[in-house]
ROKERO-71715 format. One record per residue (C-alpha): residue number from 1; x, y, z. Coordinates in Angstrom, 1 decimal, decimal comma, padded with zeros to 4 digits. Example, Ala and Ser with C-alpha at 12.3 -4.5 7.8 and 13.67 -1.06 7.14 Angstrom:
   n     c1     c2     c3
   1  012,3 -004,5  007,8
   2  013,7 -001,1  007,1
END
This chain:
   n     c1     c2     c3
   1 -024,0  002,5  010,8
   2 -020,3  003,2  011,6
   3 -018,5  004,7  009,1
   4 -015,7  002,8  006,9
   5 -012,6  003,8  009,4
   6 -014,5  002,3  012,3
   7 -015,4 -000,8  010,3
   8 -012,4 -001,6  008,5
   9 -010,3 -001,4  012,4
  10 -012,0 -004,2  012,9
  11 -010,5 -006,4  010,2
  12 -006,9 -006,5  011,7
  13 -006,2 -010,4  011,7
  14 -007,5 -010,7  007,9
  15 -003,9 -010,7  005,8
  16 -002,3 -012,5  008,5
  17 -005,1 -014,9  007,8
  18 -005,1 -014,2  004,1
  19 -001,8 -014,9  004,1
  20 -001,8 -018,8  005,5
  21 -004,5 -019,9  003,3
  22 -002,5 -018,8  000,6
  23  000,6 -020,2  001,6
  24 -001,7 -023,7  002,1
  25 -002,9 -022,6 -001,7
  26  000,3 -022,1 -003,3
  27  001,7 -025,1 -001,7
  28 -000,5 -027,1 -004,0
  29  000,7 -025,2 -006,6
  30  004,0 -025,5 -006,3
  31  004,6 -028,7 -005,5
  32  007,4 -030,8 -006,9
  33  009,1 -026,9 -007,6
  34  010,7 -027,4 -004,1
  35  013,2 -023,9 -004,1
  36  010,9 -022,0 -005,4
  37  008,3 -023,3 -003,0
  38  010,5 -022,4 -000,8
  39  011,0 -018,4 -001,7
  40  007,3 -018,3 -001,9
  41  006,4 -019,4  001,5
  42  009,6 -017,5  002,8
  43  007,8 -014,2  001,1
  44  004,5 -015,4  002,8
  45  006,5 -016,3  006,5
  46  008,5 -012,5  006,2
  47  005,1 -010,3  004,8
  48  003,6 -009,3  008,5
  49  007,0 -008,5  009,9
  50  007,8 -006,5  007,0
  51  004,5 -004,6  007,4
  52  005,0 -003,6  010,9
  53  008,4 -002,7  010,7
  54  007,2 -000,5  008,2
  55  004,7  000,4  010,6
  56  007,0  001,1  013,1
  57  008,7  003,5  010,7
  58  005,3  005,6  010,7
  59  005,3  005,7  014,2
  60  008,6  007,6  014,7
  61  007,9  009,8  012,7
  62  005,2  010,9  014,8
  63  007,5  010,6  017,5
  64  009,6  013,4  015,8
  65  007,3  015,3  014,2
  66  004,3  015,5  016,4
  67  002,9  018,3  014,6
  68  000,9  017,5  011,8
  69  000,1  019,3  008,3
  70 -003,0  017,7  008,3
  71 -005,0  021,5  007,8
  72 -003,1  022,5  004,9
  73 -003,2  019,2  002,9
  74 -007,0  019,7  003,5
  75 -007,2  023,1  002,1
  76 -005,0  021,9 -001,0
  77 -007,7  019,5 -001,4
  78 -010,8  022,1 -000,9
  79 -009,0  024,0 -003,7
  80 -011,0  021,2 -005,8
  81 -014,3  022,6 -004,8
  82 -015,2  019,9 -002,6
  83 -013,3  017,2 -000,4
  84 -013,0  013,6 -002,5
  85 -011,9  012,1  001,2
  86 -015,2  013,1  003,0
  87 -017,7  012,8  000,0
  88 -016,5  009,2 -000,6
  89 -016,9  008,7  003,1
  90 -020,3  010,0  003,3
  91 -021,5  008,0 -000,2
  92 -020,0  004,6  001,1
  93 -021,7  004,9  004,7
  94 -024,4  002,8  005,4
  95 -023,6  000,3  002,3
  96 -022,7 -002,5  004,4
  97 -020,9 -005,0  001,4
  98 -019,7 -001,9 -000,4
  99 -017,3 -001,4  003,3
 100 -016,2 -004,7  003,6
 101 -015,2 -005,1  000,3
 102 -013,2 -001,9 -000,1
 103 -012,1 -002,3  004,6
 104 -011,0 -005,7  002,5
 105 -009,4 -004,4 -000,2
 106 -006,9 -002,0  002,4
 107 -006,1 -005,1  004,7
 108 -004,5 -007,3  001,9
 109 -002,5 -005,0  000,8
 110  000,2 -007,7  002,1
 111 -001,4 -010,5  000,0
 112 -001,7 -008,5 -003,1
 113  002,3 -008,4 -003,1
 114  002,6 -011,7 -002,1
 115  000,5 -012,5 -004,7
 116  002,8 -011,0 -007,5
 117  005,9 -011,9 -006,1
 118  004,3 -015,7 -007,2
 119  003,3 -014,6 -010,5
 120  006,2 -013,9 -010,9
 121  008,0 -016,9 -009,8
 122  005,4 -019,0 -012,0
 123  005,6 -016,9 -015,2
 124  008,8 -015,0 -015,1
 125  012,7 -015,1 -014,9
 126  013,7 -014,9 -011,4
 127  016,1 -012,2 -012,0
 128  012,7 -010,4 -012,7
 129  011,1 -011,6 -009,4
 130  014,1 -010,0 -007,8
 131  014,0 -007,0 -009,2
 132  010,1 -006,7 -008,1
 133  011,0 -007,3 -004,3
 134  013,4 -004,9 -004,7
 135  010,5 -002,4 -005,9
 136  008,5 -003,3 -003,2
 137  011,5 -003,0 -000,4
 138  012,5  000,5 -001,8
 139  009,1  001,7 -001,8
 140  008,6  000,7  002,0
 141  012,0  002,2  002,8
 142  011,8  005,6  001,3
 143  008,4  006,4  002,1
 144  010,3  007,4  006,1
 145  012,2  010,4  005,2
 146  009,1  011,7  003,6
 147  006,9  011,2  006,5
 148  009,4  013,4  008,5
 149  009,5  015,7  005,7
 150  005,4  016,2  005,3
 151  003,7  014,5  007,9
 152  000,1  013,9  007,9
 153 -002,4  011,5  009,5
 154 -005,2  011,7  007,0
 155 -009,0  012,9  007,6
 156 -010,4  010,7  010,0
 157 -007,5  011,3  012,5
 158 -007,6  015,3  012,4
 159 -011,2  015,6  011,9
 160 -012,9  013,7  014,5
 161 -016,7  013,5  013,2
 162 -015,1  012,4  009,9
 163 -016,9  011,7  007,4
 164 -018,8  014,6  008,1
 165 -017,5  018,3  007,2
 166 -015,9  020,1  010,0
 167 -018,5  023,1  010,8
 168 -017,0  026,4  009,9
 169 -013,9  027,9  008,6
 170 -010,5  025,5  008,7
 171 -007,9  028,0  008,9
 172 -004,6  025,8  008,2
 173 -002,0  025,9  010,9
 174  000,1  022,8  012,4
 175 -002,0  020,8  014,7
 176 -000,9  018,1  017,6
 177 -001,9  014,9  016,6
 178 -001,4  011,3  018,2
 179 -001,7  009,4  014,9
 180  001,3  007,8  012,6
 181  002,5  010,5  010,1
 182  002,1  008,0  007,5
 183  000,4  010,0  005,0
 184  002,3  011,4  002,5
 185  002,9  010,1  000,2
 186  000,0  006,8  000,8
 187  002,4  004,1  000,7
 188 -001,1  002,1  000,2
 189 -002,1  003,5 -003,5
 190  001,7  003,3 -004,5
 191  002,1  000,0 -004,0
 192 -001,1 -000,5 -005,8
 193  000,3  001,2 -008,7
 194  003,7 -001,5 -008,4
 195  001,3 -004,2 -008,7
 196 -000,1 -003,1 -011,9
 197  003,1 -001,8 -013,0
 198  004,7 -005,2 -012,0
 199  001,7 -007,0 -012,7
 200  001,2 -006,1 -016,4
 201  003,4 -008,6 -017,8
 202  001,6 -011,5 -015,9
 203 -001,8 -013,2 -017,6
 204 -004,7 -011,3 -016,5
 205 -001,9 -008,8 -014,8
 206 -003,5 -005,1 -016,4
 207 -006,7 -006,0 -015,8
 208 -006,7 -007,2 -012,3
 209 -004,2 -004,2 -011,3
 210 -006,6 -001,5 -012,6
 211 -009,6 -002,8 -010,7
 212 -007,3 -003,2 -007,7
 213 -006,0  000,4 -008,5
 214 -009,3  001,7 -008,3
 215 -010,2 -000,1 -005,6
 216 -007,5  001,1 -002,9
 217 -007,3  004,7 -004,6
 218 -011,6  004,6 -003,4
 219 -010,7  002,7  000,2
 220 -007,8  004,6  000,7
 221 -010,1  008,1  000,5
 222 -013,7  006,7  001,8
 223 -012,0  005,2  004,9
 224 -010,6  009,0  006,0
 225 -006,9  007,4  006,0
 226 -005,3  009,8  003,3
 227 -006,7  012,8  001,4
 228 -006,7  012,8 -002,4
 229 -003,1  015,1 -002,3
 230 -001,5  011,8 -000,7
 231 -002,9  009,7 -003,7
 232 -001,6  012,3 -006,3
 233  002,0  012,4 -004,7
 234  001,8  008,6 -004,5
 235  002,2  008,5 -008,8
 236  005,2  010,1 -008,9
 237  006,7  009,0 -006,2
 238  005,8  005,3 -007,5
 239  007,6  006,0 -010,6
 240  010,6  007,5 -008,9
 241  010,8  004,1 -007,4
 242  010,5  002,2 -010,6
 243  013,2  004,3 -012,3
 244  015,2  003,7 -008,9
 245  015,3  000,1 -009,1
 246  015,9  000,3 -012,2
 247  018,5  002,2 -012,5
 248  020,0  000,4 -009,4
 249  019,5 -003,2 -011,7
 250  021,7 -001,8 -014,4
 251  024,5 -000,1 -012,8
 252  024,5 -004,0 -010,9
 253  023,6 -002,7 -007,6
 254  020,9 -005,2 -007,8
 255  021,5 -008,5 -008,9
 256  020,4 -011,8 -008,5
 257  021,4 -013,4 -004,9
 258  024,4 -015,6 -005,7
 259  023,5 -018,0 -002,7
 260  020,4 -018,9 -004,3
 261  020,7 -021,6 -007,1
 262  019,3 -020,5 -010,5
 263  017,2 -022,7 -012,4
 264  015,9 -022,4 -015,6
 265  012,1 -020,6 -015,7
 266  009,1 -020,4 -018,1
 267  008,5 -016,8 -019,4
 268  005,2 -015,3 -020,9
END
């Protein structure tokens, strides 16, 4: 059986995909709301170029930093007694539906936001919905000048027979590695924590975020994409981006966009 990060590679076209049926979905949904319909799909249209500019951000930093912490993050980890990264790998291999669902869970990351953004549009001012796509921009943005600052590929890309141990000693040093230096902090769990930060004051919101929560923190580390470190620096660095926005919503950095008519909108 291959292991999770072979598997879940193989899942590429799945938000783009996601992504349509949803836009066919909320169509339905919001029909006879025409603007709104139309901020929707434009969130659904703008998603997967969003994503790989954001992509493309990871991959320069690996342009200018080549070198990769990847060796001490893992001893930072081992100072835990054991590796979460690799034991998660090892306990999900060979469970067939327990992959997909969590090589599922890291594809629509895309969707998951999407999928606020019209929760929010449904159930809450739009000021609000602004705000949140603010949230989600800044927490893209930011995450570059941290990759150049710490970068790290994660498990699977400096440890090649990943999930397994490396055999002997891993004396930490800075290692070449052709990978993107996109992991720290994992962009991945702290958007997870914006949608249940965001997502609390939606029906259902709490609920549904801590499940999906848990669900990327385990992908994230079973898959060998980030070590638990990436997932620890992820909190704080989510609730820098909260207090960010905002702050920036206050002081009337962010407002709503003048060009876009405001209508009246149900609230919980």
């Amino acid at each position: 059986m291959a292991s999770f990060h072979a598997v879940w590679l193989q899942y590429p076209l799945v938000p783009a995909v996601a992504l349509v049926l949803m836009g066919c979905c909320v169509y339905a949904l919001f029909r006879g709301t025409g603007r709104r319909l139309n901020l929707l799909m434009a969130a659904v249209v703008l998603t997967i170029p969003g994503q790989i500019l954001a992509a493309l951000g990871a991959v320069g930093a690996d342009r200018f930093r080549p070198l990769k912490l990847d060796l001490y993050i893992y001893g930072i980890d081992r100072l835990l007694g054991f590796q979460p990264s690799f034991a998660l790998g090892r306990l999900v291999l060979g469970h067939s539906s327990t992959i997909v669902l969590l090589a599922l869970t890291y594809q629509l990351l895309p969707l998951a936001m999407v999928a606020i953004f019209a929760g929010y549009l449904r159930h809450r001012p739009e000021p609000e919905a602004w705000s949140m796509v603010s949230g989600f921009l800044v927490n893209l943005a930011l995450a570059v000048p941290f990759y150049l600052l710490c970068p790290v590929c994660g498990p699977a890309y400096a440890f090649p027979g990943f999930p397994a141990l490396p055999a002997g000693p891993v004396v930490p040093h800075p290692i070449l590695l052709d990978a993107p230096a996109n992991g720290v902090p994992s962009i991945h769990f702290s958007t997870a924590l914006l949608v249940l930060w965001y997502g609390r004051k939606l029906p259902l919101g709490r609920s549904i975020g801590v499940v999906y929560v848990a669900l990327t923190a385990i992908s994230t580390l079973a898959s060998g994409e980030h070590y638990l470190f990436d997932l620890l620096v992820a909190v704080p660095y989510a609730a820098m981006v909260v207090a960010l926005v905002n702050r920036a919503r206050r002081a009337g950095v962010i407002m709503f966009p003048t060009w876009i008519p405001r209508a009246h909108s149900r609230a919980c």
